[in-house]
C-alpha positions in Angstrom: -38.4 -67.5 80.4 -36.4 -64.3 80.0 -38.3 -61.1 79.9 -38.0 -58.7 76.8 -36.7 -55.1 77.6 -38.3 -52.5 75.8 -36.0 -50.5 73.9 -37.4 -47.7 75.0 -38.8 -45.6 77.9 -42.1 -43.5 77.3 -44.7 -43.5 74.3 -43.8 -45.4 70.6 -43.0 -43.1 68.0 -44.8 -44.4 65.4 -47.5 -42.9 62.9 -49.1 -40.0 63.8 -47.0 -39.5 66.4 -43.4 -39.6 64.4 -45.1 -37.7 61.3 -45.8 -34.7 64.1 -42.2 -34.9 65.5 -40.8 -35.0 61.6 -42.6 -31.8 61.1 -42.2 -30.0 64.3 -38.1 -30.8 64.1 -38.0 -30.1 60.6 -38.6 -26.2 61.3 -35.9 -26.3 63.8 -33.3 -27.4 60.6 -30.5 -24.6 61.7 -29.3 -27.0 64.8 -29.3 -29.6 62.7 -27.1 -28.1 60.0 -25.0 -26.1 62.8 -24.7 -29.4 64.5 -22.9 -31.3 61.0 -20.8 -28.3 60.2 -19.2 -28.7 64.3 -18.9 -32.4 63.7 -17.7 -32.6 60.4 -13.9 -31.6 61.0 -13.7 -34.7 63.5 -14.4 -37.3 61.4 -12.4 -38.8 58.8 -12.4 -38.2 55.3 -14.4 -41.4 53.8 -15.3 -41.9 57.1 -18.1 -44.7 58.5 -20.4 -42.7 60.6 -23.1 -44.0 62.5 -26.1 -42.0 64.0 -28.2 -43.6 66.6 -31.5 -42.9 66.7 -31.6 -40.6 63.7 -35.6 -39.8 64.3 -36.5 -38.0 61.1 -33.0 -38.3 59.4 -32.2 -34.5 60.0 -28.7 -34.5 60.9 -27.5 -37.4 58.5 -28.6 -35.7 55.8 -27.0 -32.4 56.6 -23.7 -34.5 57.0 -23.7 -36.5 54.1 -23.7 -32.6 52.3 -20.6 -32.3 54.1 -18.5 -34.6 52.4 -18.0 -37.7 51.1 -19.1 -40.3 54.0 -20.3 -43.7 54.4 -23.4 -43.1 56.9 -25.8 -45.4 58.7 -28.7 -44.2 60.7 -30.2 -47.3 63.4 -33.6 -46.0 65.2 -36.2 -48.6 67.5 -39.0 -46.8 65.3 -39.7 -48.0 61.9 -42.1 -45.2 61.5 -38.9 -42.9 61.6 -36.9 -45.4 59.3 -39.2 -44.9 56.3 -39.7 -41.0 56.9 -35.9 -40.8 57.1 -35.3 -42.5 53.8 -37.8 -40.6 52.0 -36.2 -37.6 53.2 -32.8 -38.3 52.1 -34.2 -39.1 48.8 -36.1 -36.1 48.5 -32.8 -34.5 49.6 -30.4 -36.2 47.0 -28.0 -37.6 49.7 -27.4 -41.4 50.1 -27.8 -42.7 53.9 -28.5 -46.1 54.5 -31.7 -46.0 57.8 -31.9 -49.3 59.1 -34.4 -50.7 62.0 -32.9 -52.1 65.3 -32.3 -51.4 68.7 -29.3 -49.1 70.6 -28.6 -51.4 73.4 -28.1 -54.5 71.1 -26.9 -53.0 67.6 -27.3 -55.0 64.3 -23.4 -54.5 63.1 -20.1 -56.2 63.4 -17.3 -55.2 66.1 -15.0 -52.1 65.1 -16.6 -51.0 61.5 -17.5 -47.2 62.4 -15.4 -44.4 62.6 -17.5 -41.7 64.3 -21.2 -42.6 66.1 -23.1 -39.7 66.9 -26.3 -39.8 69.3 -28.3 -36.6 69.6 -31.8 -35.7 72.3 -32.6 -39.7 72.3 -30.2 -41.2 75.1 -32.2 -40.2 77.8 -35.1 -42.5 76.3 -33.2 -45.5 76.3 -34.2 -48.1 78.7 -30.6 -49.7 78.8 -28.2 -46.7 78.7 -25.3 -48.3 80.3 -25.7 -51.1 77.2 -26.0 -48.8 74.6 -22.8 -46.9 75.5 -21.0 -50.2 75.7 -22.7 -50.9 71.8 -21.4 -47.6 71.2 -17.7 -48.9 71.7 -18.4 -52.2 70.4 -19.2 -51.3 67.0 -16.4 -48.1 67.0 -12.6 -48.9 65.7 -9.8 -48.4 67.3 -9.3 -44.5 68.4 -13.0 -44.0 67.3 -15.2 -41.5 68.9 -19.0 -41.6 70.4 -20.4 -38.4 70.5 -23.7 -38.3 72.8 -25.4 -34.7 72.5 -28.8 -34.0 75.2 -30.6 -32.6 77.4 -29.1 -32.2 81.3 -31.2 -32.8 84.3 -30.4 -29.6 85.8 -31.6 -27.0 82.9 -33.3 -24.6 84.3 -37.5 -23.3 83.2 -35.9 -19.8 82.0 -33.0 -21.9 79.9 -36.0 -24.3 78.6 -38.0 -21.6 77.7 -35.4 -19.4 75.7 -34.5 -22.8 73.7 -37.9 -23.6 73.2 -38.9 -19.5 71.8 -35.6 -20.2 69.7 -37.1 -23.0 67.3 -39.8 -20.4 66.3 -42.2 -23.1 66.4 -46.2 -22.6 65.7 -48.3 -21.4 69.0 -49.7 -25.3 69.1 -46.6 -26.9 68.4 -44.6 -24.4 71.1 -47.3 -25.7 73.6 -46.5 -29.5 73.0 -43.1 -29.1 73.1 -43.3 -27.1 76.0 -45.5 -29.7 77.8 -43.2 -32.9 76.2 -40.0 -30.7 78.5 -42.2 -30.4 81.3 -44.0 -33.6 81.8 -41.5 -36.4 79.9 -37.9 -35.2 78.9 -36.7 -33.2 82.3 -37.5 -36.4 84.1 -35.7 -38.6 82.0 -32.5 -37.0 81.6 -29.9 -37.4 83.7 -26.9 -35.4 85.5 -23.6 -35.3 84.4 -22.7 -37.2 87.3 -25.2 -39.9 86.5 -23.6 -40.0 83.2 -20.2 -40.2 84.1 -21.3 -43.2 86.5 -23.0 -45.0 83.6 -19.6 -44.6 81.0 -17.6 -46.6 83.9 -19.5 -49.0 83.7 -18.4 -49.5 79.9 -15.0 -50.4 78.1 -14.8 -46.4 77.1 -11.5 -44.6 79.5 -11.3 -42.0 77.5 -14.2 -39.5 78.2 -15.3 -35.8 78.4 -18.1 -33.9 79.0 -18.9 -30.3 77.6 -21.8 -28.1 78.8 -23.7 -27.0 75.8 -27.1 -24.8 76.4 -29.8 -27.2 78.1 -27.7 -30.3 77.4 -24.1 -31.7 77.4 -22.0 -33.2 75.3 -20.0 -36.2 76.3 -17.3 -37.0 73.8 -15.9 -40.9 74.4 -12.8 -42.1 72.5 -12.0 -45.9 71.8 
């Protein structure tokens, strides 16, 4: 009998648990909007855009503000899928959340444009899978975009980001205890993540320093 993977490392986010993150996140909007407005001259006008593991919906719906796009979100929770398509209603924008898993995506070969993966890659249980989905589903001279957090970030780096987001003093302490105790353990080096894109179809890679995180930009 083969053995089920779980999609993901660490806790479900489902209920209570998503409807904190949605809120928490939601007060930290700037990155979000910052974030679209940096993407937004590299993708196609009309452009197929998928975001993996939207969470909340944030960013998509910033983007599809942007212009005139055809965007997907794909998360593992369905929690997140129904709080993400309440939000884009409530926002006016059209984005199309869907349920399914990163490492074994729910779409045709070559139908995306731009896919865009932002502070969830380091939860996946089967990275080297989901960047070889990544390429899968991109078309020809399509880029991946993976935006997180590095293993090296430093307390004093953590802790400016963290005061950044202006958060509530309970909500700063989570956060503050989620870097500590789950997300600095799950991330992974640069070198760990230029190991795991040979492993994949992608030879056309880069990786930018950005903060706390990186951002690896991988061309089809």
């Amino acid at each position: 009998m083969t053995q089920t993977v779980k999609a993901y490392k660490g806790i479900p986010m489902e209920g209570i648990i998503a409807s904190w993150y949605s809120k928490t996140t939601l007060k930290d909007l700037n990155r979000h909007r910052l974030m679209a407005s940096q993407l937004v001259s590299k993708i196609p006008a009309g452009g197929n855009i998928l975001e993996i593991a939207p969470g909340p919906g944030y960013f998509c719906i910033e983007l599809a503000k942007l212009g005139n796009f055809k965007i997907t979100g794909l998360d593992i929770s369905k929690s997140f899928v129904e709080i993400a398509t309440k939000n884009a209603v409530d926002a006016g924008v059209k984005v199309d959340f869907r349920h399914g898993n990163a490492s074994g995506m729910p779409f045709a070969d070559a139908i995306f444009d731009f896919t865009f993966c932002q502070a969830a890659f380091k939860n996946f249980s089967e990275p080297v899978k989901a960047i070889a989905e990544m390429y899968r589903v991109l078309k020809p001279n399509g880029v991946s975009v993976i935006v997180d957090l590095r293993s090296d970030a430093s307390h004093k780096e953590i802790e400016q980001e963290i005061k950044g987001m202006k958060l509530g003093r309970f909500d700063e302490m989570m956060t503050r205890g989620a870097f500590n105790t789950m997300l600095l353990k799950s991330a992974y080096s640069i070198e760990q993540m230029k190991s795991m894109i040979a492993q994949t179809p992608f030879r056309k890679s880069k990786i930018d320093l950005t903060g706390i995180g990186f951002q690896v930009w991988l061309e089809r």
